[in-house]
C-alpha positions in Angstrom: 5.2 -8.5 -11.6 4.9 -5.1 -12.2 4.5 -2.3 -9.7 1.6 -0.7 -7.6 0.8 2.9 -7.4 -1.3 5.1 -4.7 -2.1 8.6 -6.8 -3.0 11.1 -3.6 -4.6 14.6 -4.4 -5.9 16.4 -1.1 -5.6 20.3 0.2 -4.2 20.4 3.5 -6.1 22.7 6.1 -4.3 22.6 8.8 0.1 23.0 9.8 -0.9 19.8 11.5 -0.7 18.0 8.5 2.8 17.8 9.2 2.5 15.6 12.1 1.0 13.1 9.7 3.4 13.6 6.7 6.3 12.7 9.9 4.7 8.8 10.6 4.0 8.8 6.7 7.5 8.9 5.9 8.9 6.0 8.0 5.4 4.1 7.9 5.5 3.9 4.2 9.2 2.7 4.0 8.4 -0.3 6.5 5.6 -1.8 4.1 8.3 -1.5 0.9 6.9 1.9 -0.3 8.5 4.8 -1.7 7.3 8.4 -2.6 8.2 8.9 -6.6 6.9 12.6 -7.0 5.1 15.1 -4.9 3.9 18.2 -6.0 2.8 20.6 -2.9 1.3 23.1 -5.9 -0.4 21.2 -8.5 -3.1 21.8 -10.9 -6.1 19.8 -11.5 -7.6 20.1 -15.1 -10.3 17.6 -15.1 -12.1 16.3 -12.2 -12.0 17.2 -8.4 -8.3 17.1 -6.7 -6.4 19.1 -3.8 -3.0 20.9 -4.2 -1.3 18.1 -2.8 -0.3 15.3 -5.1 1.8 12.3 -4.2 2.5 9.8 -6.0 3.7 6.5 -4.1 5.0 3.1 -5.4 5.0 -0.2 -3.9 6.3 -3.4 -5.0 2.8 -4.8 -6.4 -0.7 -3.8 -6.9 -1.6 -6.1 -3.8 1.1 -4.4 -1.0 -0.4 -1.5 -2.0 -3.8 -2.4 -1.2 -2.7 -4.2 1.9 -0.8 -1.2 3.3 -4.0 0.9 2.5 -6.0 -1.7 4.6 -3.2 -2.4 7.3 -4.4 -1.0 10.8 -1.2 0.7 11.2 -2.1 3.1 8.2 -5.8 3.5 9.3 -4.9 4.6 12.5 -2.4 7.3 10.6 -5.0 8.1 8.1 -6.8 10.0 11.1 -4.3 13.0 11.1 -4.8 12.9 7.4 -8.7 13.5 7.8 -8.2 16.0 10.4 -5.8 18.3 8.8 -6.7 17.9 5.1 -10.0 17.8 2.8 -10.7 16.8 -1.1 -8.7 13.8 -0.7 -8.5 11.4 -3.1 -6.8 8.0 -3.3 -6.4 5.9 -6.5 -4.7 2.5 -6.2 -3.7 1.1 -9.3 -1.2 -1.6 -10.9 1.8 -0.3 -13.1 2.1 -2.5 -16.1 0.3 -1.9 -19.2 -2.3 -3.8 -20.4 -3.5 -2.5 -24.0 
């Protein structure tokens, strides 16, 4: 089974964002997820996107999708909204297909 991706672009606004980024770290290691790369100056070339990039992997396509949907990560999600804007969150599968 191959593995599951979130791909996180958002600008924080606010120091606060910290206080999130604290429960993210030991949130996302409870639901089998690690942080591969992050990037707190990156450039977008095409599209919209924030400064901030993450990219996050899970064990499948499907835990990713249910830690994005847990209640535990809603709740969290709130200091996200608060102290950043431009966000955007791609969930996606990591095998190759073509």
């Amino acid at each position: 089974m191959s593995k599951g991706f979130w791909l996180v672009t958002t600008t924080v606004t606010n120091q606060a964002f910290a206080e999130y980024v604290e429960a993210f770290q030991p949130w996302i290691e409870s639901v089998g997820g690690s942080v591969l790369a992050k990037d707190l100056e990156s450039k977008t070339v095409e599209g919209k996107g924030g400064k901030l990039s993450v990219i996050i992997q899970f064990p499948s396509k499907q835990a990713a999708i249910d830690a994005y949907n847990s209640s535990e990560y809603q709740e969290l999600s709130k200091l996200r909204w608060a102290n950043s804007s431009d966000t955007n969150i791609t969930i996606m599968d990591g095998g190759v297909t073509h």
